[in-house]
N, C-alpha and C positions, 0 to 999 in steps of 0.2 A: 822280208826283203832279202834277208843274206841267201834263203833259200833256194829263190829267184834266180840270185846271181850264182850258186852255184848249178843251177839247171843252165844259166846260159855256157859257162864252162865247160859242161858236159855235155852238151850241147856241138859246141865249136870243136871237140875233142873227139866228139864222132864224126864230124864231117873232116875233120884231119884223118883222122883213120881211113875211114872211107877214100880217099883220095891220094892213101900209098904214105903219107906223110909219117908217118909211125910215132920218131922222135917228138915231134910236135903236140901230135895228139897225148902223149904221155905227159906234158908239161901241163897242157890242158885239166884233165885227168888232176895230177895233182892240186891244181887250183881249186880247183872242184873241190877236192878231196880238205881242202885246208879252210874252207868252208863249213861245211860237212863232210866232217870226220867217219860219218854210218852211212853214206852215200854207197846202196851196195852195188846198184847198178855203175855209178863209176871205179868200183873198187873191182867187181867184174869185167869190164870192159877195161880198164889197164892191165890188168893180169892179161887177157888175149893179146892186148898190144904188144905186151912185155914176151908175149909166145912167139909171137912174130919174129923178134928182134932175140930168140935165142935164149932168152936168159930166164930162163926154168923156174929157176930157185925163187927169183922176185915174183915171177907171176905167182908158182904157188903160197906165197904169203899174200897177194890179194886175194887168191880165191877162198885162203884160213880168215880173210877176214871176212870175207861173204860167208860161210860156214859159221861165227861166231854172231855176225848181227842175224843170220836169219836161218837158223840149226834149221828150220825144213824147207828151205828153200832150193831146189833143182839146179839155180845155176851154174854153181861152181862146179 
């Protein structure tokens, strides 16, 4: 169930993104993320958001945390 609920989070957080909403979608994002904490495709996709909106430093620690749940994984 909880899993669920954080796919609809992530979910709703891409179509914020999508739609220019930036800050929004980051809120999202974290919901998600407080759900599931190894959520890499949301910890991914806030990091991009966070690129958007300037702030480097944040995004590169979602993308360290996509690099530590999935050391071969391409998307970060």
């Amino acid at each position: 169930m909880a899993i669920k609920e954080a796919e609809m989070f992530y979910k709703q957080a891409m179509s914020f993104l999508e739609q220019g909403k930036v800050d929004k979608s980051i809120e999202f994002f974290d919901s998600a993320l407080e759900i599931d904490k190894e959520y890499v495709s949301a910890w991914n996709d806030k990091g991009v958001a966070l690129m958007e909106l300037g702030k480097y430093q944040d995004a590169l620690n979602c993308f360290e945390h996509v690099v530590r749940l999935e050391p071969g994984d391409n998307m970060a």
